[in-house]
C-alpha positions in Angstrom: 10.3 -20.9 -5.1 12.5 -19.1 -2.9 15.6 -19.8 -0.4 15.1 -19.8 3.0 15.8 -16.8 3.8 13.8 -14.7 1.2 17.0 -13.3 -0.5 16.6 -15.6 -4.0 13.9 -16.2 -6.5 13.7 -19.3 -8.1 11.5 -19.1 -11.3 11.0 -22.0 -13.7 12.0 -20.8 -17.6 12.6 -21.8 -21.3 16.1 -21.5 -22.6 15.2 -19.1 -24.5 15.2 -16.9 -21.4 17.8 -17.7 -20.1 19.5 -16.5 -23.3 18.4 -12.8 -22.7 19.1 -12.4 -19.0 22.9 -13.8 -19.9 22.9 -12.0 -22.8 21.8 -8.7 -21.3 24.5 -8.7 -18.5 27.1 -9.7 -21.5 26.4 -7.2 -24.1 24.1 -5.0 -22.8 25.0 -3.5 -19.4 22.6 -0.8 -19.4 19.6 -2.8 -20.5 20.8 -5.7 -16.9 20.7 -2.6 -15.2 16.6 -2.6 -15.0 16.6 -5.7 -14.5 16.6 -7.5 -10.7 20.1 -9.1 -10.4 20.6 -12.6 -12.2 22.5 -15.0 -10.0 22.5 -17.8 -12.4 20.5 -21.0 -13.7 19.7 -24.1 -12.0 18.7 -27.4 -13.0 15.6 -29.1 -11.4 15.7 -32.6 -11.6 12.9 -33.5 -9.4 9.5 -32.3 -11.4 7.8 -32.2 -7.7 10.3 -29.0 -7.4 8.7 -27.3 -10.2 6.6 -24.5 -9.4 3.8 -22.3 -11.3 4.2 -19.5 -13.6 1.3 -16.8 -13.9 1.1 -15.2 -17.3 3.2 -12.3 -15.8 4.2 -11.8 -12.0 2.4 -14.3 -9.5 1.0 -11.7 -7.3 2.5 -13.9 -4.0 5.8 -14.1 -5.6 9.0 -11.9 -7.0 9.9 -10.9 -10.4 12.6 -11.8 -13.3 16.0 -9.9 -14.0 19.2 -9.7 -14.8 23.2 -8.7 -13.5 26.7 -10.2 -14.6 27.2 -13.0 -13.5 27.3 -16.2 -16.3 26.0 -19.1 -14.4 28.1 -22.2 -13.0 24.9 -25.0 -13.1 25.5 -28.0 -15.0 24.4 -27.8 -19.1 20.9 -28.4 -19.4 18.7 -29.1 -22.9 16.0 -27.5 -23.3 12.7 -29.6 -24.7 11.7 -29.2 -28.4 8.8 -26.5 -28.6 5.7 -27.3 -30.7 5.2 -26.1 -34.0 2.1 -24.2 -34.8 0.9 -26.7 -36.7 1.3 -28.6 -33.7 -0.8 -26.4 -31.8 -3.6 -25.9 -34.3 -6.3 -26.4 -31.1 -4.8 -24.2 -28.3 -6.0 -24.1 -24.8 -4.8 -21.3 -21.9 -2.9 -23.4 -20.0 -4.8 -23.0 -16.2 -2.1 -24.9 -14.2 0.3 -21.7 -15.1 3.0 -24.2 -14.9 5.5 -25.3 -18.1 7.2 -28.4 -18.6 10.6 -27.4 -18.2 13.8 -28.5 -16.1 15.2 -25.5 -15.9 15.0 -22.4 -13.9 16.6 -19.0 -13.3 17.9 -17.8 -10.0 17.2 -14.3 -9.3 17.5 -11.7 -6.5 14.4 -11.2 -4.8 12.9 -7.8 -5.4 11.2 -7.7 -2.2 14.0 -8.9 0.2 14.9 -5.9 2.7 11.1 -4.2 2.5 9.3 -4.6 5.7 5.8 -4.5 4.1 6.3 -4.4 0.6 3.1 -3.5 -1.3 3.7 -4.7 -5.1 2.2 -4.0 -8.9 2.9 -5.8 -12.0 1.9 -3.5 -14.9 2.0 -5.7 -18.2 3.6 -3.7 -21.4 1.8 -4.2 -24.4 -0.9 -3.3 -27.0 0.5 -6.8 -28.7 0.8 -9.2 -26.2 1.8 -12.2 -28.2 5.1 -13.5 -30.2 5.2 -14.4 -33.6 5.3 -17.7 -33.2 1.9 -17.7 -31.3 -0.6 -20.3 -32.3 -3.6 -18.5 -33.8 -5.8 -19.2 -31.4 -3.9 -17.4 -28.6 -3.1 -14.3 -30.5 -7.1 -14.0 -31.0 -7.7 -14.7 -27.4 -5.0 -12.0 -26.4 -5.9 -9.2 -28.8 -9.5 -9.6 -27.4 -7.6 -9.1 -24.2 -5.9 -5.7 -25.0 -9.0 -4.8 -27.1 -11.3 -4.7 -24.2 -8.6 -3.2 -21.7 -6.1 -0.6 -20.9 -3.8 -2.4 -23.4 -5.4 -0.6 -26.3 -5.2 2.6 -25.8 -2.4 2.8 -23.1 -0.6 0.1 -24.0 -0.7 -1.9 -20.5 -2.5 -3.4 -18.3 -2.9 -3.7 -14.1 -2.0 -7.6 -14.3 -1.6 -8.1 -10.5 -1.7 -5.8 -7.0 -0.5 -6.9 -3.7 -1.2 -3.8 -1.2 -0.4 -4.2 3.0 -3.9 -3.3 4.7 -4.9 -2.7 1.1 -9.2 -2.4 2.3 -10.9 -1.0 5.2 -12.8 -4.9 5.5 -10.5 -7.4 7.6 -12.5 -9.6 5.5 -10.5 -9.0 2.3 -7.4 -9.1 4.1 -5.5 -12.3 4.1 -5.1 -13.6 7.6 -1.4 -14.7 7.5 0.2 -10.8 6.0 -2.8 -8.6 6.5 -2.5 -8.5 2.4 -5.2 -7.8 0.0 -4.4 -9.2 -3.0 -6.4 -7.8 -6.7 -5.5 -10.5 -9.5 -5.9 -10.6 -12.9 -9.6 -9.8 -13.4 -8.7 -6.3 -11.5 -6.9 -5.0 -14.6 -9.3 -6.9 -16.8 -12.7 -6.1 -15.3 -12.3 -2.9 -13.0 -9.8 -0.8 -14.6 -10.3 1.7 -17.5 -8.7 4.4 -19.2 -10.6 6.5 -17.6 -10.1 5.0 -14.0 -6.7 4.5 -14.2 -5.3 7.3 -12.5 -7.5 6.8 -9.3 -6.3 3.2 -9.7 -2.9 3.9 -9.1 -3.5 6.3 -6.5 -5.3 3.2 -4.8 -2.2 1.6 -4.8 0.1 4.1 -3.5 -1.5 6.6 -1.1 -3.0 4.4 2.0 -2.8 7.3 5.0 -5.6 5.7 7.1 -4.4 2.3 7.4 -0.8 2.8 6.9 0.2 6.1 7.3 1.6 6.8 3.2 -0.2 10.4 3.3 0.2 12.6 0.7 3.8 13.7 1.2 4.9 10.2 1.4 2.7 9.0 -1.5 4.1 12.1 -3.7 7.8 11.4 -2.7 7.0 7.8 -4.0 5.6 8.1 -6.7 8.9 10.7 -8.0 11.0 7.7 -7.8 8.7 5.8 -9.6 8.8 8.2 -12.2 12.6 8.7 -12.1 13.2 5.4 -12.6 10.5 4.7 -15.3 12.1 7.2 -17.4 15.2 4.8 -16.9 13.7 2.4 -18.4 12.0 4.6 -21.2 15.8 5.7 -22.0 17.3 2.3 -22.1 14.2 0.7 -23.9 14.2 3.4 -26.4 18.4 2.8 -26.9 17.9 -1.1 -27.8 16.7 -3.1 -30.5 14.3 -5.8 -29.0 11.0 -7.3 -29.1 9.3 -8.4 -26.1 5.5 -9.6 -25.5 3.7 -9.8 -22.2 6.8 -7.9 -20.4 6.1 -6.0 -17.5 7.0 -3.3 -15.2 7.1 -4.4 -11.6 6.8 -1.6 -9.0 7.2 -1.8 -5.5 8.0 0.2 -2.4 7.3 0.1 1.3 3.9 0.0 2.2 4.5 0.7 6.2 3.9 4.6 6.2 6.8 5.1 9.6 9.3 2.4 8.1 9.2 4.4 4.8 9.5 7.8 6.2 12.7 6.5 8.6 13.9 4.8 5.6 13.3 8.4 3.9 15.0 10.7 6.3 18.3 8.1 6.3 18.4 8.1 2.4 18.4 11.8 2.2 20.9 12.3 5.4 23.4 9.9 3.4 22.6 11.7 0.3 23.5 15.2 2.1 27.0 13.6 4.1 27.7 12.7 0.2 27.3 15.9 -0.9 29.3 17.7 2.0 32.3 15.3 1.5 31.7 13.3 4.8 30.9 9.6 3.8 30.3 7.5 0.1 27.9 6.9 -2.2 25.5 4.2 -1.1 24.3 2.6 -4.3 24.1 4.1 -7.9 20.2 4.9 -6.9 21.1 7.6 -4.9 18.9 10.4 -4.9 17.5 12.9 -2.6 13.6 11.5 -2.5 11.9 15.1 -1.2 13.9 17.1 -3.8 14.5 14.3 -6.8 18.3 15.6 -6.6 20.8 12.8 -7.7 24.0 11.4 -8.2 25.5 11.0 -11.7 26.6 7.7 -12.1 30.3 8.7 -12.8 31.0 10.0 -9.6 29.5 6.3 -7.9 31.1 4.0 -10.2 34.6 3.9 -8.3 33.3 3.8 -5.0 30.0 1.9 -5.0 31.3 -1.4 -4.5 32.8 -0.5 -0.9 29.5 1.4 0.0 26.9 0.0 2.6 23.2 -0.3 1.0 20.5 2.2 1.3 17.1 1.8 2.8 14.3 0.0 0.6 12.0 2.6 -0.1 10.9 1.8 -3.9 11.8 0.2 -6.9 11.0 -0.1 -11.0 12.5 -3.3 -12.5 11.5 -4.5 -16.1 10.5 -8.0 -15.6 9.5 -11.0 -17.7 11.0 -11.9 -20.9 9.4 -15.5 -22.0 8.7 -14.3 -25.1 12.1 -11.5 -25.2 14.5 -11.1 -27.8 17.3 -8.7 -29.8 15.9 -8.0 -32.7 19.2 -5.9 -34.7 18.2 -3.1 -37.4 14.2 -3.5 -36.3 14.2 -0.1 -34.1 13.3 0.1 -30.3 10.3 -1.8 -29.3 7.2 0.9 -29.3 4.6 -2.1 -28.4 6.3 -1.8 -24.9 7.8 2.2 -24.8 3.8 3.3 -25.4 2.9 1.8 -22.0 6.4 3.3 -20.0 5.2 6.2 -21.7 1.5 5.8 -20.1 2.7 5.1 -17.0 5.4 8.1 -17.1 2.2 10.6 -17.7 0.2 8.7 -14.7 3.4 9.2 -12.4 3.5 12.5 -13.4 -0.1 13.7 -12.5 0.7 11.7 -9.2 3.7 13.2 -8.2 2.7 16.4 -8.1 
């Protein structure tokens, strides 16, 4: 679910997520940080307002995240969880949807792209919590056994790419969207592949005009920011299963590249004294210069926002939590790490 006007995501959740999104913007500042801004909770008290939940992203939808705000909705209880006793015969759950009250308000990732073309990558060679009935954590390590997950430690869960085939057929009539769901990553994608996948996803010349200078430009950011998140992941003690990394960037090859030239012309009158710093994201995309954070800090707040071009956001944190004196969570680092080595072969 969404407001009207495409600037909030509304996404259905256990308290136990709730806990590490407030938690995160509390304590752990950094960690918020690659996360999409939290606005909040809010209770639903009409169950025809409840929406679905893929295992991951829904491809059609936005992602989860974090900022500092606490949240001003009403208390709301959460319902007792089954045991796993309880759930000696487990099913997948099909509908996608969970029986919960409940939901957190987010900041839409995609609000302020023109034709934002999406990925969900889902972390992982252990996709499910401890508390997992068997029967699902057999189903899932099956699921990383015969995929990406086991040797790179994620997974293509979801694509959404703008003009994304060369048959209108594919295309969805309404966007002009092609859309690869789950059985993409599951069925399509190999270790061997997954380069070529990726480029797939960002480099679209004929149809959208992301050639290879574009693609390349994108793809640097990617891999700026995914080091980010290997940095803060790799400072913090957590355990998360079925987390993702959701990328995006504009997939309209002459809105990107005038979104491009005004980044790096703010970037330069920044640099030559003339204006401030837009945002703490600042960097020059062509030469991968940028702003320490230090020199933004005082200043961001009065700044105008830069262009969408791309994004990285760590997303999904169902089954998330802090786990003190355990060590940083290397079921998730080993596929940021993948995906660091596939950005790099991209970028250059």
């Amino acid at each position: 679910m969404s407001d009207p006007e495409g600037e909030l995501f509304i996404k259905p959740c256990t308290q136990r997520e709730i806990d590490f999104y407030q938690s995160a913007n509390r304590r752990h500042a950094d960690f918020a940080s690659i996360m999409p801004v939290f606005m909040g909770t809010l209770a639903l008290t009409d169950t025809a307002e409840l929406s679905s939940i893929d295992e991951g992203i829904s491809i059609t939808g936005t992602p989860e995240g974090g900022s500092d705000q606490e949240s001003t909705s009403k208390p709301v209880v959460e319902k007792p969880q089954k045991t796993d006793e309880e759930n000696i015969i487990w099913k997948p759950n099909k509908s996608k949807k969970i029986e919960t009250d409940m939901s957190v308000v987010l900041e839409n990732a995609t609000a302020g792209f023109k034709q934002p073309n999406i990925l969900d990558a889902k972390l992982g060679v252990r996709l499910w919590a401890d508390d997992a009935p068997l029967q699902k954590k057999q189903r899932f390590d099956k699921i990383s056994s015969e995929t990406t997950h086991k040797n790179l430690g994620f997974r293509i869960a979801g694509m959404r790419i703008w003009k994304g085939s060369d048959d209108e057929r594919e295309l969805a009539a309404v966007d002009g969207y092609k859309t690869y769901d789950k059985d993409y990553g599951r069925l399509h994608v190999s270790d061997e592949s997954i380069v070529e996948n990726f480029r797939d996803f960002v480099f679209n010349k004929g149809r959208t005009g992301i050639d290879e200078e574009l693609g390349k430009a994108i793809c640097r950011g990617f891999l700026r920011d995914l080091r980010r998140i290997e940095e803060v992941l790799s400072r913090h003690e957590t355990r998360m299963y079925s987390a993702s990394c959701l990328f995006i960037y504009e997939g309209d090859g002459e809105t990107l590249e005038e979104a491009i030239r005004k980044n790096n012309d703010m970037v330069t009158e920044y640099e030559q004294g003339v204006s401030k710093p837009a945002s703490r994201s600042n960097v020059r995309v062509d030469s991968g210069i940028c702003m320490d954070d230090d020199e933004l800090a005082d200043e961001v707040e009065e700044a105008s926002a830069l262009p969408k071009m791309f994004d990285v956001k760590l997303i999904d944190f169902a089954h998330a939590t802090w786990t003190p004196g355990q060590g940083p969570d290397e079921n998730s680092l080993k596929g940021v790490r993948s995906l660091i080595r596939i950005f790099e072969e991209l970028a250059v």
